[in-house]
C-alpha positions as CSV (number, residue, x, y, z in Angstrom):
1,X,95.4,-164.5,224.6
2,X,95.6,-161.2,226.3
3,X,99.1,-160.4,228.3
4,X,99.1,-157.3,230.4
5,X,102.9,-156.9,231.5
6,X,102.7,-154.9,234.8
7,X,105.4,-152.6,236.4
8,X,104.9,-151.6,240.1
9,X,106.6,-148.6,239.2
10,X,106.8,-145.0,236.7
11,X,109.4,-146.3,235.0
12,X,112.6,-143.4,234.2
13,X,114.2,-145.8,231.5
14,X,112.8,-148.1,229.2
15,X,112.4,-151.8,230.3
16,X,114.4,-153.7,227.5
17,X,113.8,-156.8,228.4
18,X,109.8,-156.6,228.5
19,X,110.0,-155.1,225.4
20,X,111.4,-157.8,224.0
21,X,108.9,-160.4,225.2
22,X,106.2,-157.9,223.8
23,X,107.1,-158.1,220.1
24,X,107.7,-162.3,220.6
25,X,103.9,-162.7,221.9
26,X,102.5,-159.9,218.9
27,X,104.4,-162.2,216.4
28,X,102.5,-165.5,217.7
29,X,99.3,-163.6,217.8
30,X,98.7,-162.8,221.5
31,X,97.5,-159.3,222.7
32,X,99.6,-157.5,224.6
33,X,99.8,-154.0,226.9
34,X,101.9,-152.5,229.5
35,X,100.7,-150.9,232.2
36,X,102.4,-148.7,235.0
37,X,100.8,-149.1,238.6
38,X,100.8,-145.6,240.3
39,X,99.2,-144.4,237.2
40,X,95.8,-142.9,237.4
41,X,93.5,-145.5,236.5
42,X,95.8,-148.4,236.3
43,X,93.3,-150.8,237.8
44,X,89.9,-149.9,236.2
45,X,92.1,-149.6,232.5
46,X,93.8,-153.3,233.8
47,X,90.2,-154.8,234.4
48,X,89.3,-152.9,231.1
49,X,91.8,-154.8,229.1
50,X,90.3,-158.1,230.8
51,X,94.0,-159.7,230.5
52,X,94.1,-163.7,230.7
53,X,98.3,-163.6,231.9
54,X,99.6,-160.9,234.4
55,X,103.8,-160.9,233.8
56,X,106.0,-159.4,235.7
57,X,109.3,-159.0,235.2
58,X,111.6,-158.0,238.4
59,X,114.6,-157.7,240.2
60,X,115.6,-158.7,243.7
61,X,114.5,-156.2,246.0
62,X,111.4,-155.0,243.4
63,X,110.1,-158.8,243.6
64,X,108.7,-157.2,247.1
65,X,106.5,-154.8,245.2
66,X,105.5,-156.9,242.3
67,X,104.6,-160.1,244.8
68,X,102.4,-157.8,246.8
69,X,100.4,-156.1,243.7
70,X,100.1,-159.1,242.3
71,X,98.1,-160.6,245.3
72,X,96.3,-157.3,245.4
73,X,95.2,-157.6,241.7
74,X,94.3,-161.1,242.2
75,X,91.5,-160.0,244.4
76,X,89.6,-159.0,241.3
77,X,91.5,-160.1,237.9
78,X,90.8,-163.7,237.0
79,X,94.3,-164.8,235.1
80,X,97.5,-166.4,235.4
81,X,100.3,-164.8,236.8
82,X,104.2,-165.3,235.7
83,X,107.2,-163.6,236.8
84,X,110.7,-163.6,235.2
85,X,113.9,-161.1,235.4
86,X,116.6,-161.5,237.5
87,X,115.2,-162.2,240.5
88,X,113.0,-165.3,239.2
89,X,116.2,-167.0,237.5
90,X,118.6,-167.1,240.6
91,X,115.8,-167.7,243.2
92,X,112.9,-170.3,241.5
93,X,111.8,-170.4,245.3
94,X,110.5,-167.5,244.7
95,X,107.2,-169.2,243.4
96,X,107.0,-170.5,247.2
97,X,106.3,-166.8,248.7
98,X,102.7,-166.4,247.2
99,X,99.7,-169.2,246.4
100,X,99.0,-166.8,243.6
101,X,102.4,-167.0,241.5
102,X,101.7,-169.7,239.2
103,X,104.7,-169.5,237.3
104,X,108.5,-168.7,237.1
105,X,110.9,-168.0,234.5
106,X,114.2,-169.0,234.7
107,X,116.5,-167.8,232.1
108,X,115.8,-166.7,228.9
109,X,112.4,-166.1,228.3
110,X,111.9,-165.5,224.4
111,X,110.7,-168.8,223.8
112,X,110.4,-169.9,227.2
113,X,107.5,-167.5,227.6
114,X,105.8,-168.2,223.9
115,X,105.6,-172.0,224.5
116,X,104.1,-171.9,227.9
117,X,101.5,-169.7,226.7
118,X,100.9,-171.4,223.3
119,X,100.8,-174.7,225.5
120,X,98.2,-173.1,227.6
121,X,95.9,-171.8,224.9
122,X,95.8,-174.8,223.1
123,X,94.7,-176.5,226.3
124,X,97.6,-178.6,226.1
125,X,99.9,-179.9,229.1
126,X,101.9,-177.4,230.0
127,X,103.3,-178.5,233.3
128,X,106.7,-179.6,231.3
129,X,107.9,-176.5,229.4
130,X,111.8,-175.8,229.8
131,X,112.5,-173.1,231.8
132,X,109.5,-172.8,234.0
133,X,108.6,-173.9,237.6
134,X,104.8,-174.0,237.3
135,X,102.4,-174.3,239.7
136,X,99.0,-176.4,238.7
137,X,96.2,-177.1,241.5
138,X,98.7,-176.4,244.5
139,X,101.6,-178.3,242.9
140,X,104.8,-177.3,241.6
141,X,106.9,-178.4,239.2
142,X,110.4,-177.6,238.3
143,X,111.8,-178.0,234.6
144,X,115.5,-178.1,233.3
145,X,116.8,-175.3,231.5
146,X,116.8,-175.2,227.3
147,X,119.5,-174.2,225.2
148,X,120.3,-170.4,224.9
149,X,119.3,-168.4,221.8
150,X,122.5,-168.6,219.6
151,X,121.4,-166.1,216.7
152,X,120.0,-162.5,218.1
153,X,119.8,-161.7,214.9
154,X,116.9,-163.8,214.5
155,X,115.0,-162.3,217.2
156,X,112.2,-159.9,216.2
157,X,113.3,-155.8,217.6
158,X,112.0,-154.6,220.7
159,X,108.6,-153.4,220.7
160,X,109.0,-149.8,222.1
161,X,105.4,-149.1,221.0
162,X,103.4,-150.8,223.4
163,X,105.9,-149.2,226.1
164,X,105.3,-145.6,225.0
165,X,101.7,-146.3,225.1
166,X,102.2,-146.3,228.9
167,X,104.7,-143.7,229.1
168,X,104.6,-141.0,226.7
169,X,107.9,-139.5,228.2
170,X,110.1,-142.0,227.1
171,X,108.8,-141.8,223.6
172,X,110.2,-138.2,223.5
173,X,112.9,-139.1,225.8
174,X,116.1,-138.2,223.0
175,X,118.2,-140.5,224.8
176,X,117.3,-144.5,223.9
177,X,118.9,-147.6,224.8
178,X,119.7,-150.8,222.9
179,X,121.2,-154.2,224.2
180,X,123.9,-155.4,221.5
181,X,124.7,-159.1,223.2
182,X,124.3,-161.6,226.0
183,X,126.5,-162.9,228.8
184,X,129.6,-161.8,230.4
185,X,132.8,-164.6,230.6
186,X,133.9,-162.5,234.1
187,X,133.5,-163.7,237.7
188,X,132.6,-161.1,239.9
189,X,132.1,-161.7,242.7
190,X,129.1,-159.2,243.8
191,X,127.4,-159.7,240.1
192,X,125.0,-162.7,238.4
193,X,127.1,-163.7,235.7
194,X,128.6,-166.7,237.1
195,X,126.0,-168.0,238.7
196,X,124.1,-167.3,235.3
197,X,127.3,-168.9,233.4
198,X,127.1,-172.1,236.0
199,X,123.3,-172.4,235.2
200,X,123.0,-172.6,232.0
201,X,126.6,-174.8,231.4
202,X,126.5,-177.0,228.6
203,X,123.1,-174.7,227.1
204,X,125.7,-172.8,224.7
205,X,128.1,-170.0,224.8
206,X,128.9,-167.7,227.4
207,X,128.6,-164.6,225.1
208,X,126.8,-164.0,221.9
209,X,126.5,-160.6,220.2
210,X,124.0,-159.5,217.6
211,X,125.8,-158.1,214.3
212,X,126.8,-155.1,213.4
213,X,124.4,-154.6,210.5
214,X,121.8,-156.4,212.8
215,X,122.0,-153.5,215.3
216,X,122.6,-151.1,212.6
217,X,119.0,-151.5,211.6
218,X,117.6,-151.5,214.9
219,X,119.2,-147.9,215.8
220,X,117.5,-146.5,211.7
221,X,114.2,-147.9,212.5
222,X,114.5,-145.8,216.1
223,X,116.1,-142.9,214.7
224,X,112.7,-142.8,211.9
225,X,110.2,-143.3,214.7
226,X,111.4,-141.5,217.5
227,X,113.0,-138.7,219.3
228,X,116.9,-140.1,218.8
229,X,119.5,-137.7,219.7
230,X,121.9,-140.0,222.3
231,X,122.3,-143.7,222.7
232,X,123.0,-146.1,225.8
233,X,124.3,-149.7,224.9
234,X,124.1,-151.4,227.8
235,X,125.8,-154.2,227.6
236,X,128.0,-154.9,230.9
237,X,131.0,-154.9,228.2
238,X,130.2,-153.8,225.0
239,X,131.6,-155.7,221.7
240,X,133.2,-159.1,223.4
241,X,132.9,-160.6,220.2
242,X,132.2,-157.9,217.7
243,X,133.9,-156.5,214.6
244,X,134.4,-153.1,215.9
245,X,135.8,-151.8,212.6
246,X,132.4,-152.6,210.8
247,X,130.4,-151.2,213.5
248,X,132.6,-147.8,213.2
249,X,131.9,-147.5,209.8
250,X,127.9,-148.6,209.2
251,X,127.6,-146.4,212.6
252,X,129.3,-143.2,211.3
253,X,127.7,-143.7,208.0
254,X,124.1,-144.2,208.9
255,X,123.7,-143.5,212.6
256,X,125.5,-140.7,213.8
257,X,123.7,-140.5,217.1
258,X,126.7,-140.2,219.8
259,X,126.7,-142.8,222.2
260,X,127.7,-144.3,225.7
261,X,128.6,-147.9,226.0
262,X,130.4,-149.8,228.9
263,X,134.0,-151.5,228.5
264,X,136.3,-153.4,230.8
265,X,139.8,-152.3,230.6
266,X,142.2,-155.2,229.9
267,X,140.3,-155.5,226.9
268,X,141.1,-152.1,225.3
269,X,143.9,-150.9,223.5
270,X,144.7,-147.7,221.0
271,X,142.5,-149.5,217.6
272,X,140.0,-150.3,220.1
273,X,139.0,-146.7,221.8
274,X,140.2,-145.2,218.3
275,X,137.1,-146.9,216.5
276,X,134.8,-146.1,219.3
277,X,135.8,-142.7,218.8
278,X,135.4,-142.9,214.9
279,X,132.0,-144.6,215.6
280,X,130.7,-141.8,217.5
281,X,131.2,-142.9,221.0
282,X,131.3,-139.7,223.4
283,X,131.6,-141.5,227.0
284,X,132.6,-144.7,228.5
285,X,131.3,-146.7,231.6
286,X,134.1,-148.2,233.1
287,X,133.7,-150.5,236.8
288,X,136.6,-149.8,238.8
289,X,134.8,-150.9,241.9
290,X,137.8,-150.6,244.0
291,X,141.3,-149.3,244.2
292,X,142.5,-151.1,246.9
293,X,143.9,-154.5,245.4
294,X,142.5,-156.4,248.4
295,X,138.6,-155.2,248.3
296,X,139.4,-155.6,244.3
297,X,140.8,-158.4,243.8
298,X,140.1,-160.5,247.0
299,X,136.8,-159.7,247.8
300,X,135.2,-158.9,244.4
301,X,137.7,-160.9,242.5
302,X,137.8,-158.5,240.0
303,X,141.1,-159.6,238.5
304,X,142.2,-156.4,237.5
305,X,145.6,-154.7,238.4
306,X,145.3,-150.6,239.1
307,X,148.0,-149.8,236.7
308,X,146.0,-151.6,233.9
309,X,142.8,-149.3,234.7
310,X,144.9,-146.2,235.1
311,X,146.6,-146.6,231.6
312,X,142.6,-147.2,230.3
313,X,141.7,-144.1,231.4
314,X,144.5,-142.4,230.1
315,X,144.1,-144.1,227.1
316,X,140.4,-142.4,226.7
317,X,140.7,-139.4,228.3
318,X,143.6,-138.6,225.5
319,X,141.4,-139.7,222.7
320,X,138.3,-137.3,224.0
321,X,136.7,-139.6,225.2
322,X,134.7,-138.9,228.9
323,X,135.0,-141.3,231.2
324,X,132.1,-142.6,234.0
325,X,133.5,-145.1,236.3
326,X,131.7,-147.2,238.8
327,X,132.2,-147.9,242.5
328,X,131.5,-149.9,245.2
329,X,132.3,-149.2,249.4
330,X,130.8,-150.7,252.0
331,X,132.1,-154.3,251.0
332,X,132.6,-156.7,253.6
333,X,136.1,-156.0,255.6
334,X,136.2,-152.6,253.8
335,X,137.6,-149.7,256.1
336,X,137.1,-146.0,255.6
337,X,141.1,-145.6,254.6
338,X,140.2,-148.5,251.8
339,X,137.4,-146.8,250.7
340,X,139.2,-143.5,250.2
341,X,141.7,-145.3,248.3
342,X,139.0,-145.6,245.7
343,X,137.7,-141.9,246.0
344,X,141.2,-140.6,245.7
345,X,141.7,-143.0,242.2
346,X,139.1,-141.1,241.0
347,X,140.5,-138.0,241.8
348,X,143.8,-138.5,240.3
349,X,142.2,-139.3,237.1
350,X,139.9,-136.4,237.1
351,X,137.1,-138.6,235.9
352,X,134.0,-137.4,234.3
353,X,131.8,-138.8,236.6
354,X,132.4,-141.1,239.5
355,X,129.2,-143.2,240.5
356,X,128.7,-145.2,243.8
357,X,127.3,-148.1,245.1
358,X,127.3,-149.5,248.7
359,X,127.8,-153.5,248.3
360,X,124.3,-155.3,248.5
361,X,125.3,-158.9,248.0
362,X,122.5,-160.2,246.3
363,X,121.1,-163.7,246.7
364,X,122.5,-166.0,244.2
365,X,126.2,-164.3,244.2
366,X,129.7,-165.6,245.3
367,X,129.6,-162.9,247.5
368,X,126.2,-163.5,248.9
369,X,127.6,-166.8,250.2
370,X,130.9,-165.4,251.3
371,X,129.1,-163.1,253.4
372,X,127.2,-165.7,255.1
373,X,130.1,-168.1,255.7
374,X,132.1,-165.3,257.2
375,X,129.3,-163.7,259.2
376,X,129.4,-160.3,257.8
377,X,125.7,-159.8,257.2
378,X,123.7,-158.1,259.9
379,X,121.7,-160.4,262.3
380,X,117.8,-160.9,260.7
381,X,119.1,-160.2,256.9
382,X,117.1,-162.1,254.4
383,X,116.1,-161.5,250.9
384,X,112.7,-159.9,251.6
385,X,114.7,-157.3,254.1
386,X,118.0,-156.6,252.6
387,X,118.0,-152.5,251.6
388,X,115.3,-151.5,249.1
389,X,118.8,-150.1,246.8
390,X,121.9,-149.9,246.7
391,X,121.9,-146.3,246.7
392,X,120.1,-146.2,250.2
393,X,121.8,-148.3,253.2
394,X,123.5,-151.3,253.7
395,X,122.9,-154.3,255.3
396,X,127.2,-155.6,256.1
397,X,128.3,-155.8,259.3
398,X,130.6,-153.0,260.1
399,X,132.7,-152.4,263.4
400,X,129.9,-150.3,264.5
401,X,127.0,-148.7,263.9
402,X,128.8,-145.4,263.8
403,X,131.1,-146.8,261.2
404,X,128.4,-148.1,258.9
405,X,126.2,-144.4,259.2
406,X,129.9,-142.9,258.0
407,X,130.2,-145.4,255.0
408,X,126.9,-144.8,254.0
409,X,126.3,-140.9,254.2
410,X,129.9,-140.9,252.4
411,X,128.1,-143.1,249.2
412,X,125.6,-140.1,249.3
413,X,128.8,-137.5,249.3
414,X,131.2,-139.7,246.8
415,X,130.7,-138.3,243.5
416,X,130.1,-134.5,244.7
417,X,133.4,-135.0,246.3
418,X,135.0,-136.1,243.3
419,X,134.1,-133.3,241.0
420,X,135.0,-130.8,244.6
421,X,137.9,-132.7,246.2
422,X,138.6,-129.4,248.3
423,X,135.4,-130.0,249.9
424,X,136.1,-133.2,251.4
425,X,136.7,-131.5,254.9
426,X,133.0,-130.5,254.9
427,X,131.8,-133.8,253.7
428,X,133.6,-135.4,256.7
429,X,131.4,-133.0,258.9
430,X,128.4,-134.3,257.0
431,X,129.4,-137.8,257.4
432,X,128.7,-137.4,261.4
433,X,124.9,-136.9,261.1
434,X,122.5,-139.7,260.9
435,X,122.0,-140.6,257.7
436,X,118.7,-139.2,256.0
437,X,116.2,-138.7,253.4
438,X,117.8,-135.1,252.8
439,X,121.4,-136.5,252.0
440,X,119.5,-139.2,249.7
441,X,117.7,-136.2,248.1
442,X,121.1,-134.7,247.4
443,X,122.6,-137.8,246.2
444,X,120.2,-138.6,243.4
445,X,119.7,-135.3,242.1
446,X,123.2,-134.4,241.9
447,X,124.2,-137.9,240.3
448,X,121.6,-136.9,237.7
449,X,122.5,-133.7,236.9
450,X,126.1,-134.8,236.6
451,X,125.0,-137.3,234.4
452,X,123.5,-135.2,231.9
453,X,127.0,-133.5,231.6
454,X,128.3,-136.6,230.4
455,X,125.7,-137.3,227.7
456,X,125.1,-133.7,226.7
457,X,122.2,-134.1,225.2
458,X,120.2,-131.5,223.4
459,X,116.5,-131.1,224.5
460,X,113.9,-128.4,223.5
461,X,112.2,-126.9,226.4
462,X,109.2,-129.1,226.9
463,X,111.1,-132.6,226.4
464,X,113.6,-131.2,229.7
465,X,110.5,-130.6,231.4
466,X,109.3,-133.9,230.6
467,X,112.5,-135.5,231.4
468,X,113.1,-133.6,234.7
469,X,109.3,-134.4,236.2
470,X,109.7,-138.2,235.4
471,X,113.2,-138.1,237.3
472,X,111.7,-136.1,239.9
473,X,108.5,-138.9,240.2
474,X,110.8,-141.8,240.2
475,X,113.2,-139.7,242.7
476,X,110.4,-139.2,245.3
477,X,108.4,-142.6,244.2
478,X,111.7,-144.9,244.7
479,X,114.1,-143.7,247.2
480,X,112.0,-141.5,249.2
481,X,108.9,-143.4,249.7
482,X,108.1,-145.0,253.2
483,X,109.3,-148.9,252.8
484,X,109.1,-151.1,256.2
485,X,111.7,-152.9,254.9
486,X,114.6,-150.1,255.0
487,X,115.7,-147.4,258.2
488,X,114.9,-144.6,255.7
């Protein structure tokens, strides 16, 4: 069968998980491309292809874009159209929306997605494969959930190929990433995981981590092939169940690519950060979120006291290590003195980097449902209008409108303001305007040049150029682009 994977989108990072599913479907046979919509001549080299499945794979808030070119394609492609990611796992209902979405993944798709489509080639019945809601002559049917893949060592590499056919820039990107497990044993409020953890109950462990010599070979076959000069493991925490001494050494010995990974910080100590270091690590992501134990604790049930993520830091910044924290304001009950609690913590620390986030509480998340039960979203707010990101506007109630404009042009100020603390006082003048596509312009750009002085990386001339146009395009494509669904 022919599988055409379609993102509605230039995409500025490699999608992991699609490349994934793209190696699976090669191995049983299938043929399989990528394809980028705003790309000149994406439809007539779509129809070219002549695919027999259109996939998507999508997030809440993207499922808008992919739902819509899907039933624009549909006008003229003949084929069966899926949809997995995120979005598809914790809302199913999804397949509701659109006549023309036939199918839903929930889950895992590995072999969720090469059984449905063996089943279909062969003819066979495929109305009761686990992990799909199908839809077959206007009727749907919903299927339990199968067991999760226990060995990722036994899953085939990611198929960055058929990607880069797409996107030539992130073949000569330098900076790659690589997922090294599955599943987080944390309940955050504002994230998936235990909603995730909840579904698939019974179906296996909550974490499961590829080897050390398994990822080991992954990173060599890269480094041969590719431009490979800085690596992102993006785990949500890196090595839950890992023998970090064995990945320090294979790492050192036959990697040496410095790296970036994300860690929580009750679970480091001194042997911990010390291998990281040995390993090659260079920078940490840390989520501090908030430092106001109430927002924290209370609202995003972090579980995490302050002193514990100070000493963290500490802890890396002493060993070299550069530290990238994350934050979230605008959370529901927030004030402005909570929030600068937060800013202020990162000033103290004199972190690397501090990124923000204004709270979207996504459909499918404890704090999704608190919000609802304690009235704090705005009036109207549903899934197909909440924000378009999280880096644009919000959609909590706030004391007033006024208040919200100030938590949200702050987001675009908060990591400037870290690096410049003295400026605050003119970032508090800023805060008055209306929020706008010129402070959103200033927010992305700045995050990602502040980004590149965590990683470092080295780049000849025409790779920066390459790199800087396709953050530039997804800049302007993304967050400045005219969407009826958000005030900018």
């Amino acid at each position: 069968m022919r599988i055409a994977f379609i993102e509605p989108a230039i995409a500025h990072v490699e999608p992991l998980g699609i490349a994934s599913l793209v190696q699976m479907l090669l191995n049983d046979g299938h043929s399989v491309m990528y394809f980028e919509s705003p790309r000149k001549g994406f439809v007539e080299r779509l129809k070219k292809f002549n695919p027999d499945i259109l996939a998507y794979s999508t997030t809440t808030g993207k499922h808008r874009l992919c739902r819509d070119l899907n039933e624009e394609l549909r006008k003229s492609i003949k084929a069966i159209s899926i949809f997995g990611g995120p979005h598809c796992t914790f809302y199913p209902e999804f397949i509701e929306s659109s006549a023309l979405i036939d199918g839903i993944c929930i889950g895992e798709g590995d072999f969720a997605i090469t059984e449905l489509l063996k089943r279909i080639e062969n003819k066979e019945e495929y109305i009761k494969t686990d992990n799909w809601w199908v839809r077959v002559d206007g009727q749907i049917y919903k299927n339990q959930i199968r067991n999760k893949v226990e060995n990722l060592d036994a899953l085939p590499f990611l198929n960055r190929e058929v990607i880069y056919a797409e996107n030539e820039q992130l073949r000569r990107t330098p900076i790659k990433r690589i997922i090294a497990s599955r599943g987080c044993p944390y309940s955050c409020s504002y994230c998936f995981n235990k909603t995730y953890n909840f579904i698939y109950s019974g179906k296996g462990r909550v974490n499961y981590h590829r080897s050390p010599l398994n990822i080991i070979e992954e990173l060599k076959l890269i480094k041969k092939n590719y431009p490979f000069s800085f690596l992102k493991i993006v785990d949500d925490t890196f090595g839950l169940n890992m023998d970090y001494e064995e990945f320090a050494r294979l790492y050192s010995q036959e990697v040496g690519v410095p790296f970036l990974c994300n860690v929580r910080p009750n679970l480091l100590n001194q042997d911990k950060i010390k291998c990281l270091k040995k390993a090659g690590c260079v920078a940490v992501t840390m989520a501090v979120e908030s430092a106001n134990d109430y927002v924290r604790n209370k609202v995003l049930c972090r579980n995490l006291d302050l002193k514990v993520m100070s000493d963290a830091i500490t802890a890396l910044k002493e060993n070299g290590l550069r530290v990238y924290t994350q934050n979230i304001i605008g959370n529901p009950g927030e004030t402005f003195a909570m929030a600068m609690e937060t800013f202020n913590f990162n000033v103290k620390h004199c972190v690397d980097f501090a990124e923000c986030f204004l709270l979207t509480p996504f459909y499918g998340t404890e704090i999704y449902e608190n919000c609802v039960k304690n009235n704090f979203l705005e009036e109207g707010i549903n899934m197909d209008n909440m924000p378009q990101s999280y880096w644009l506007g919000s959609c909590i109630k706030f004391s007033s409108l006024k208040e919200k404009d100030k938590f949200i042009n702050f987001h675009k100020f908060f990591s400037f303001g870290v690096q410049h603390p003295r400026l605050l006082p003119l970032i508090k003048i800023l805060m008055k305007f209306s929020p706008n596509k010129l402070f959103v312009l200033f927010n992305r750009f700045y995050d990602s040049w502040r980004i590149t002085r965590i990683i470092r990386v080295k780049m000849d001339i025409i790779i920066l150029i390459g790199v800087v146009k396709m953050n530039v395009k997804y800049i302007f494509g993304f967050f400045l682009k005219t969407d009826s669904h958000s005030k900018f």
